[in-house]
C-alpha positions in Angstrom: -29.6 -9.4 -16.7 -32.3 -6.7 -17.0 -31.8 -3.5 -19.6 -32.6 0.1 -17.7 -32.5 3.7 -19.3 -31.9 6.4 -16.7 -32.5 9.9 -17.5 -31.0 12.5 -15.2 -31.1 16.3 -14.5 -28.6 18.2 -13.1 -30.5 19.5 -9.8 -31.1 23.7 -9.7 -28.9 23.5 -6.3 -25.8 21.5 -8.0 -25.9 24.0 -10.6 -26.0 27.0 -7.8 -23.0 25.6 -6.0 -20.9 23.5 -7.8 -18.1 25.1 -10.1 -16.4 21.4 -10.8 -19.7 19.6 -12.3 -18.5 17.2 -14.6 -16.2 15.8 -11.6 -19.4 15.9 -8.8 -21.2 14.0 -11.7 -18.3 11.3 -12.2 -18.9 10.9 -8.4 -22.3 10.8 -8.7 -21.9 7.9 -11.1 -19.8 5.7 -9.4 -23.0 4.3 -8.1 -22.8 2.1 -11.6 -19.8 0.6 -10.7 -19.8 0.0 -6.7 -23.1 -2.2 -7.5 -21.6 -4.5 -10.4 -23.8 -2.4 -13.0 -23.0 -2.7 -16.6 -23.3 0.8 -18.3 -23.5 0.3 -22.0 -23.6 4.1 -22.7 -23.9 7.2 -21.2 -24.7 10.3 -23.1 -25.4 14.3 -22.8 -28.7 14.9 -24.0 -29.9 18.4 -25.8 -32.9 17.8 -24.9 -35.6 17.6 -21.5 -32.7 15.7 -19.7 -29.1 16.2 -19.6 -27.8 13.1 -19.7 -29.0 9.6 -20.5 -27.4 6.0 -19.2 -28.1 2.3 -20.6 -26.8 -0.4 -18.3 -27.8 -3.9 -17.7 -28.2 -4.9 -13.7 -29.1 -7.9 -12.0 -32.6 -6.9 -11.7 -35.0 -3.8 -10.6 -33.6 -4.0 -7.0 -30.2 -3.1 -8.0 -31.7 -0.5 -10.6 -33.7 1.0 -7.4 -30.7 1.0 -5.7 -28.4 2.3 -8.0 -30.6 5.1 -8.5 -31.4 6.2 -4.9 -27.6 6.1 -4.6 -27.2 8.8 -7.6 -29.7 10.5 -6.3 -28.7 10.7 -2.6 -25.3 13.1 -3.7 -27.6 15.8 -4.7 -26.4 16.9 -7.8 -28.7 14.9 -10.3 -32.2 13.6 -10.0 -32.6 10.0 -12.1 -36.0 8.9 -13.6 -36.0 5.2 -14.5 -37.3 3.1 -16.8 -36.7 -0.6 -17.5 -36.7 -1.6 -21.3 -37.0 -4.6 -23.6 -35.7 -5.1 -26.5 -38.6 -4.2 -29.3 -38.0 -7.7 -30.9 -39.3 -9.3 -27.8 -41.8 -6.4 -27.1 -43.2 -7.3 -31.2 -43.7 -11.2 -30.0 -45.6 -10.1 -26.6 -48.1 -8.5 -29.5 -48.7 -11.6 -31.5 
């Protein structure tokens, strides 16, 4: 299994026309779950993003795929990254 961070937005137009967000989000995130995607935490951010995921998926194609899938309900845009632990990042070094 891979390890992903996805940071998401809610979109200007969700925010325009949605009065029930925190259910169009739930939806939105179902993506995690219809593709077999372990989330180990999702979070609302203070910060540039709104919210922040970590989940584990069998490899960048489902991450790609997960994300297009959050993204294609409109209501949040994803950026994401794909991470490695820093103990293994620290041997990569030397």
């Amino acid at each position: 299994m891979s390890s992903f961070i996805m940071a998401m937005n809610i979109t200007s137009e969700a925010r325009k026309t949605h009065s029930d967000m925190a259910n169009q989000i739930s939806i939105s995130l179902e993506a995690f779950a219809e593709n077999k995607v372990k989330v180990q935490g999702l979070y609302a951010t203070l910060g540039r993003y709104d919210c922040l995921a970590v989940f584990e998926a069998e490899d960048q194609t489902v991450a790609f795929k997960v994300a297009s899938q959050i993204n294609a309900h409109g209501v949040l845009e994803t950026e994401t990254w794909p991470v490695i632990p820093f103990e293994d990042f620290s041997r990569l070094l030397g």
